[in-house]
VMD Tcl script that draws the C-alpha trace (Angstrom):
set ca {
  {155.84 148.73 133.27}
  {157.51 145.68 133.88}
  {157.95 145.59 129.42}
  {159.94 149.03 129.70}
  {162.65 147.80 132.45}
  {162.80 144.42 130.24}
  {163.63 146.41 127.46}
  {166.03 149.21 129.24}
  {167.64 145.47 130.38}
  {168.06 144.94 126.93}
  {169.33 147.99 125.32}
  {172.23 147.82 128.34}
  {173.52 144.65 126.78}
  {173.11 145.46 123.24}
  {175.11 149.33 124.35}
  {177.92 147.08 126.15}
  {178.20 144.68 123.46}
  {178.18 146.87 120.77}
  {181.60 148.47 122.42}
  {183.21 145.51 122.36}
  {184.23 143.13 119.27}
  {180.62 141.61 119.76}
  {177.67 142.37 117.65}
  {174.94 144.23 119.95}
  {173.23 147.09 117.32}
  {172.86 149.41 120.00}
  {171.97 152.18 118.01}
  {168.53 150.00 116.56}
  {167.87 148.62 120.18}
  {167.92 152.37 121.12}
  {165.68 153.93 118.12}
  {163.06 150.93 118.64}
  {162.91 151.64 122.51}
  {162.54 155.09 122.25}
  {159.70 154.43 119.36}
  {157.79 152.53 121.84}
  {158.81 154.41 125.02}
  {159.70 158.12 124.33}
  {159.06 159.34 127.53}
  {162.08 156.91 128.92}
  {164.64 159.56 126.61}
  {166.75 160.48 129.50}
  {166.82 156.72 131.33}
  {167.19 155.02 128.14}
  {170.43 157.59 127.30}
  {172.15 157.90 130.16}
  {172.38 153.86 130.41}
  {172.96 153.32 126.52}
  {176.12 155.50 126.97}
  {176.99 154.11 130.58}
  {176.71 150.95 129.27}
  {178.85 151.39 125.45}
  {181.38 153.68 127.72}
  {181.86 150.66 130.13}
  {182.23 148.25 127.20}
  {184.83 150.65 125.54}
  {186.44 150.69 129.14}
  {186.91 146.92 129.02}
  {188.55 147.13 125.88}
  {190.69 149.84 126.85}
  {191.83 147.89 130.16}
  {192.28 144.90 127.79}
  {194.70 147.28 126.09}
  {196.78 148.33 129.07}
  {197.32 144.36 129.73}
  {198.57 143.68 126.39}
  {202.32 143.05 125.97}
  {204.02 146.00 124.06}
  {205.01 144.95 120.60}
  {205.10 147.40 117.46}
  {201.98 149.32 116.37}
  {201.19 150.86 113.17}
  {203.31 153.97 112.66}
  {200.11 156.00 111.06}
  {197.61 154.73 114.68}
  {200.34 155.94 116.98}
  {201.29 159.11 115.15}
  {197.17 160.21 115.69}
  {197.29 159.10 119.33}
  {200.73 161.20 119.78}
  {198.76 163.98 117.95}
  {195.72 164.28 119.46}
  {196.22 162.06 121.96}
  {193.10 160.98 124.19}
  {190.83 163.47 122.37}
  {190.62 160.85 119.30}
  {188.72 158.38 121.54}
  {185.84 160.57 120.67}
  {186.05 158.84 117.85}
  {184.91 155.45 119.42}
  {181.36 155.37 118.38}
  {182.70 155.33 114.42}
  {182.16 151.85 112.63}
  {185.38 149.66 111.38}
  {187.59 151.93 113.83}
  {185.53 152.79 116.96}
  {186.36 149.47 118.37}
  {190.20 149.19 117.53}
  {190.90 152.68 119.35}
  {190.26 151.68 123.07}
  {192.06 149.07 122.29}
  {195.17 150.94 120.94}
  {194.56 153.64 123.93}
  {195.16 151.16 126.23}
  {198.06 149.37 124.56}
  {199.59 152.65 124.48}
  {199.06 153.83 128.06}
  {197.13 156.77 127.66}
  {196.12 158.57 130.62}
  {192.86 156.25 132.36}
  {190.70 158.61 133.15}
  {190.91 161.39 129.90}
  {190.66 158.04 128.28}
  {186.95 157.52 130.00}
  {185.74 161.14 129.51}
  {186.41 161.03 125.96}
  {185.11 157.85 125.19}
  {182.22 159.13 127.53}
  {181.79 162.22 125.14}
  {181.87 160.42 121.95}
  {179.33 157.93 122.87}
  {177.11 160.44 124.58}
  {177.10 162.58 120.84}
  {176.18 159.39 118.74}
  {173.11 158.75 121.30}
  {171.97 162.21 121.78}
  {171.64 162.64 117.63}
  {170.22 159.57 117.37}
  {167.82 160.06 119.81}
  {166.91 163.44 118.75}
  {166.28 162.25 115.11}
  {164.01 159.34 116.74}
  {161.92 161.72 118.76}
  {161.51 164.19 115.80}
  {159.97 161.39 113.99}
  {157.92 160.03 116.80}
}
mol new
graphics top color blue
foreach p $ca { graphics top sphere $p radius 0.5 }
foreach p [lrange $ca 0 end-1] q [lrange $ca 1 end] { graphics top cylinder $p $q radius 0.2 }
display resetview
């Protein structure tokens, strides 16, 4: 027992980091503990995305204290678009990290911000995890 809150431990900081500029691998941390542990799905996903939604957070607050200077026309036209609705985008490699940032830099609304990051994180698990268990 004491192996499976070790390794829920784990897969927190590798969810967190991943959000951030760090290197965590969240989604391989996730598919190896719910190899192992498959009766842990709902634990193991509700604090994967808790934790990769609080490490998008950071970045997003990081945002809001950033001094204003000039973004890229194309980034702020998609925000202006869509506007908090393209954080559900987050979870996506190269970019997913960049657009909390960007969010916060230009002041979208906080907590919009949160649900969709929330959403988009949430999606990336639940597939994941549903192509682990199929396999299991």
């Amino acid at each position: 027992m004491q192996a499976v809150w070790l390794a829920l431990g784990g897969l927190v900081v590798s969810a967190f980091t991943s959000a951030t500029i760090l290197p965590g691998n969240s989604e391989v941390v996730l598919a190896a503990f719910l190899y192992k542990w498959p009766d842990w799905l709902w634990p193991a996903l509700l604090l994967a995305t808790l934790a990769n939604t609080a490490g998008s957070a950071t970045s997003l607050w990081l945002g809001y204290r950033a001094p204003r200077k000039e973004l890229s026309p194309r980034l702020e036209r998609w925000f202006a678009r869509f506007g908090p609705a393209v954080l559900v985008l987050s979870w996506a490699p190269v970019i997913g990290d960049a657009l909390p940032l960007a969010a916060g830099w230009l002041r979208l609304p906080w907590l919009a911000s949160l649900l969709w990051l929330t959403v988009g994180k949430a999606a990336r698990y639940l597939v994941l995890a549903w192509g682990v268990v199929a396999l299991v």
